[in-house]
C-alpha positions as CSV (number, residue, x, y, z in Angstrom):
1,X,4.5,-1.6,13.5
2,X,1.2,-3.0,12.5
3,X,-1.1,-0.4,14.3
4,X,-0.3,2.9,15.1
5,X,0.3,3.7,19.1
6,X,1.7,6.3,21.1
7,X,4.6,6.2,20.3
8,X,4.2,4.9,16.5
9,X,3.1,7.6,13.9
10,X,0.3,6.3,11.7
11,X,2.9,7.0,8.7
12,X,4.5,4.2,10.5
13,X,1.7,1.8,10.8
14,X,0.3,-0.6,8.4
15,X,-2.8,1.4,8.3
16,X,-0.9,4.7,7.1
17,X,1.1,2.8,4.8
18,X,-2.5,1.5,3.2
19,X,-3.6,4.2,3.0
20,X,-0.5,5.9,1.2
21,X,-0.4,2.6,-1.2
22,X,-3.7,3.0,-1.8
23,X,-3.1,7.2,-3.0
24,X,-0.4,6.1,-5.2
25,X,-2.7,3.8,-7.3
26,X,-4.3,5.9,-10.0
27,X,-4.4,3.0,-12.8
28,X,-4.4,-0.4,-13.2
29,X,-0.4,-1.2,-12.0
30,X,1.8,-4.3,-11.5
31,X,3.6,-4.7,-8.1
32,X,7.2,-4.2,-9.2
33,X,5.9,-0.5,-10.8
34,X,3.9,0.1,-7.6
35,X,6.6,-0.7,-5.2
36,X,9.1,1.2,-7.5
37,X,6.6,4.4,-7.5
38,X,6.3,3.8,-3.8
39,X,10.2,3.8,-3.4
40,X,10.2,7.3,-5.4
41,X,7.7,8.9,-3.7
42,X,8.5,11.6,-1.4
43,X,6.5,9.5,1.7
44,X,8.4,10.2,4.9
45,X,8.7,7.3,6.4
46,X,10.4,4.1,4.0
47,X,9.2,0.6,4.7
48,X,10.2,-2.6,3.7
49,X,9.2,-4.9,1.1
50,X,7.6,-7.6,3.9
51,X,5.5,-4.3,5.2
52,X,4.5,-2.9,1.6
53,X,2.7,-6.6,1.0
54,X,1.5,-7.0,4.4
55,X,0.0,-3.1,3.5
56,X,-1.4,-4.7,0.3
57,X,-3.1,-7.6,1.9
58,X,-4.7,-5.4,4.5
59,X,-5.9,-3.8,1.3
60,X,-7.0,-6.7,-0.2
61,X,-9.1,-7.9,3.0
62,X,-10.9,-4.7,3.5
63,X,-11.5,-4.7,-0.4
64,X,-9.9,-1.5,-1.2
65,X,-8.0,-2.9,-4.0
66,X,-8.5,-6.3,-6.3
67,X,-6.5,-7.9,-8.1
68,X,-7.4,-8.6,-12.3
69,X,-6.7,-11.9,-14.2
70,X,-3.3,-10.6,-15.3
71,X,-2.1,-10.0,-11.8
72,X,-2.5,-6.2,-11.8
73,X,-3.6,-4.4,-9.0
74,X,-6.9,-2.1,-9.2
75,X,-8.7,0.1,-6.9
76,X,-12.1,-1.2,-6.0
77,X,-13.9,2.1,-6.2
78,X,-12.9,1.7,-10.6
């Protein structure tokens, strides 16, 4: 689910699942190390690979995160 409702946690949501992306970024990191960190993290609910980009372009948009020359991903606020 995209947005969290009654019946959705906001673990659940795209908007939780930002926001958890976006705790897991604490360098400069490649996507296939950040979805494997994300995989072997101990977040409760798993999503799937369609979600975790949609979660990174939601990122993205808001400009939480940007993305270097080499194709790493970096918070904004560094």
């Amino acid at each position: 689910m995209i947005l969290p409702q009654k019946h959705v946690s906001i673990s659940e949501s795209m908007y939780g699942f930002g926001a958890e992306l976006a705790a897991l970024i604490n360098h400069e990191i490649e996507i296939d190390e950040l979805w494997k960190k994300y995989k072997d993290s101990n977040i409760p609910y798993k999503h799937n690979f369609d979600m975790f980009i949609l979660a990174l372009d939601y990122l993205f948009i808001i400009g939480a995160i940007n993305v270097d020359d080499r194709g790493c991903i970096i918070l904004a606020s560094e």
